[in-house]
Legacy VTK file of the C-alpha trace (Angstrom):
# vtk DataFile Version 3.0
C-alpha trace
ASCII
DATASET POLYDATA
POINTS 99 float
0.000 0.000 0.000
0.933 3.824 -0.009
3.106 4.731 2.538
3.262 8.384 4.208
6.795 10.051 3.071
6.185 12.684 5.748
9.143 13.009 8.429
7.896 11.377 11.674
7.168 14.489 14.148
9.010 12.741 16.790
11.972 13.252 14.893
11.554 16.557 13.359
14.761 18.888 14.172
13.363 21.550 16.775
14.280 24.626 14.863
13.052 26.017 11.580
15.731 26.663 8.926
16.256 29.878 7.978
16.189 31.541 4.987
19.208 33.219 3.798
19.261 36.033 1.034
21.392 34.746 -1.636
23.007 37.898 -2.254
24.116 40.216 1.043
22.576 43.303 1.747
25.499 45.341 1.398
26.533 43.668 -1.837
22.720 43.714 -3.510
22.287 45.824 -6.328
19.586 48.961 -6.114
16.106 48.273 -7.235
16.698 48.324 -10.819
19.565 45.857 -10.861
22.623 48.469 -10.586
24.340 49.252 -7.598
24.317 51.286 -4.879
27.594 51.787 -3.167
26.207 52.826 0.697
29.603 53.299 1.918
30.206 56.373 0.061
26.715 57.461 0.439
27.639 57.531 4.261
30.920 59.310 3.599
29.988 62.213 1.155
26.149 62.893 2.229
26.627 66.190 0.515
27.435 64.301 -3.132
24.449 62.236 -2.457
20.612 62.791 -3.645
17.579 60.756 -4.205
16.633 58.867 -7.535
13.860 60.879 -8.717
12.224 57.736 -10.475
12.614 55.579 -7.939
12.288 57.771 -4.737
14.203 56.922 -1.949
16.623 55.157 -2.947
20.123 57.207 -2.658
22.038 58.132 -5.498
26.174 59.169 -5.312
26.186 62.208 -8.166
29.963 60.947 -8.636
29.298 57.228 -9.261
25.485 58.073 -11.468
28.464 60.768 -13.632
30.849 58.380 -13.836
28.217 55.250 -15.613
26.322 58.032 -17.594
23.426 57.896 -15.090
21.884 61.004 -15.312
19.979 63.664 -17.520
19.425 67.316 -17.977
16.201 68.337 -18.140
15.185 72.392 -18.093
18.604 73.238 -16.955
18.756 71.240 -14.114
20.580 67.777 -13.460
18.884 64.398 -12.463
20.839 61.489 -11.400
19.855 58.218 -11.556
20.142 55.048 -9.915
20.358 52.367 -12.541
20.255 52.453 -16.199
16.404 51.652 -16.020
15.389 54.846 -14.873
17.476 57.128 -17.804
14.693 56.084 -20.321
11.442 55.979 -17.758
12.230 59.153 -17.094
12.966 60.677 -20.749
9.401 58.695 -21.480
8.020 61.791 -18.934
10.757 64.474 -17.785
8.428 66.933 -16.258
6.665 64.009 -14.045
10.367 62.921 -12.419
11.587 67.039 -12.115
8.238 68.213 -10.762
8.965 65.522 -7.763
LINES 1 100
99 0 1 2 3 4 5 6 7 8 9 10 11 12 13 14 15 16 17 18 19 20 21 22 23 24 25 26 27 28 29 30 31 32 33 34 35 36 37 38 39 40 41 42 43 44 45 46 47 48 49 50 51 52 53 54 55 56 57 58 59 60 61 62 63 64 65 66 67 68 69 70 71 72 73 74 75 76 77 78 79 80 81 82 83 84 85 86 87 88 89 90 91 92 93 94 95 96 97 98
């Protein structure tokens, strides 16, 4: 007959295993698969601002520069932070800069 595969409570190990992330917080990318370097973020504050497609995550000006992260838009300067939000926010400048 059928058998039960289950694992016999009695020997069931006591604690739960946890999950782990497979990549570490500190090494994991920013929302849109680039990365955010948090270190310097912590260092410069004053070379840091915020994503304006994806609010709230924290952008270094000198890293977004450097990879060609950023736009121009009515004479001011947006930087970005991944390559994903350059063309969601040419799709609707004034929507991003008005934030």
């Amino acid at each position: 007959m059928y058998k039960n595969h289950q694992q016999d409570p009695g020997t069931a190990k006591a604690e739960a295993p946890t999950l782990q992330p497979l990549v570490p917080a500190t090494a994991a990318g920013s929302c849109c698969g680039g990365s955010v370097d948090a270190t310097a973020a912590a260092e410069e504050p004053d070379d840091v601002v915020e994503c304006p497609v994806m609010t709230g995550t924290p952008v270094n000006r000198a890293q977004a520069e450097a990879a060609g992260l950023y736009r121009d838009h009515n004479g001011q300067r947006y930087w970005f932070c991944c390559a994903a939000c350059g063309p969601t926010f040419d799709a609707d400048p004034d929507e991003y800069a008005a934030a």
